[in-house]
N, C-alpha and C positions, 0 to 999 in steps of 0.2 A: 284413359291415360295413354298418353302416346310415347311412340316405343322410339329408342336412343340406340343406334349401333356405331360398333367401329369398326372399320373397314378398310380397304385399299382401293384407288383408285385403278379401274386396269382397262378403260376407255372413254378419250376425250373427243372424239370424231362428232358428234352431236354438237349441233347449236345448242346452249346454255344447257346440255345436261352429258351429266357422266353416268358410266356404270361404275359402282362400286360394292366388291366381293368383300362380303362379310364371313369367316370362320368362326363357329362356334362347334363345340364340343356337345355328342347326342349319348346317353346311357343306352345300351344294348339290357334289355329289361329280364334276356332271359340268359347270356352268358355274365353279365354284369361286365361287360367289357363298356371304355371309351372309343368311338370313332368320329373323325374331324369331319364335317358335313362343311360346303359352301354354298352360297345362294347367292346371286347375282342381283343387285337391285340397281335402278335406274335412279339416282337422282335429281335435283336439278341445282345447276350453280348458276346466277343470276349475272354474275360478272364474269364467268370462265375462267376463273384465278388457279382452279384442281390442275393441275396433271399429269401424266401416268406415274404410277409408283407411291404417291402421296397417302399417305393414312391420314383420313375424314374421320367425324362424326355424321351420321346424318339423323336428321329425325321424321318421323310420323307425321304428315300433314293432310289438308286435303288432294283430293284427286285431283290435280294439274293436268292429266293427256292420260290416253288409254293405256298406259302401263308404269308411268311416272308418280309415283306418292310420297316419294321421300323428298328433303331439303336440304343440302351441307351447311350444318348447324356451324361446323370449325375446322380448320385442317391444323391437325394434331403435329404433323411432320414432313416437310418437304422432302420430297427427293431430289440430290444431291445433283446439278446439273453435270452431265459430263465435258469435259474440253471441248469436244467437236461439237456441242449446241453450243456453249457461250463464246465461240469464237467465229463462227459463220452467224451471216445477216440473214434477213428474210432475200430471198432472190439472188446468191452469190451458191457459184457453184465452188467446192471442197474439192482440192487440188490434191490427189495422191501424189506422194515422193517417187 
């Protein structure tokens, strides 16, 4: 059975692959307390549509590259472009007032 996380996207620098930090919640077995753990995993996005900030799914596949195993199954949520990306082009320098 292959394993389904969700996660945030928190680097797109990579040709067709992102990392994406997954949080999950670990029981402390001897004061019975909750603490939040993250783990970093490597995906791969086949068209580069992720990124940064985005909450994925990704899934369990085979071994694609030596630390790559995962594949973004769906992205759950975009992050919200800010003004200053959707109003500068690729190659235009941003004019301070």
């Amino acid at each position: 059975m292959s394993s389904v996380f969700l996660g945030q996207v928190v680097g797109t620098k990579m040709l067709k692959t992102v990392k994406v930090c997954v949080t999950s919640l670990k029981l402390h077995p001897v004061i019975l307390q909750y603490w939040n753990t993250k783990k970093v995993y490597l995906a791969h996005d086949e068209h580069s549509l992720c990124k940064e900030g985005d909450m994925v799914l990704i899934k369990e596949t085979r071994k694609l590259s030596k630390k790559k195993r995962y594949t973004i199954l769906d992205i759950v949520e975009r992050m919200p472009q800010t003004q200053m990306e959707s109003s500068t082009q690729v190659g235009q320098k941003v004019l301070q007032p």
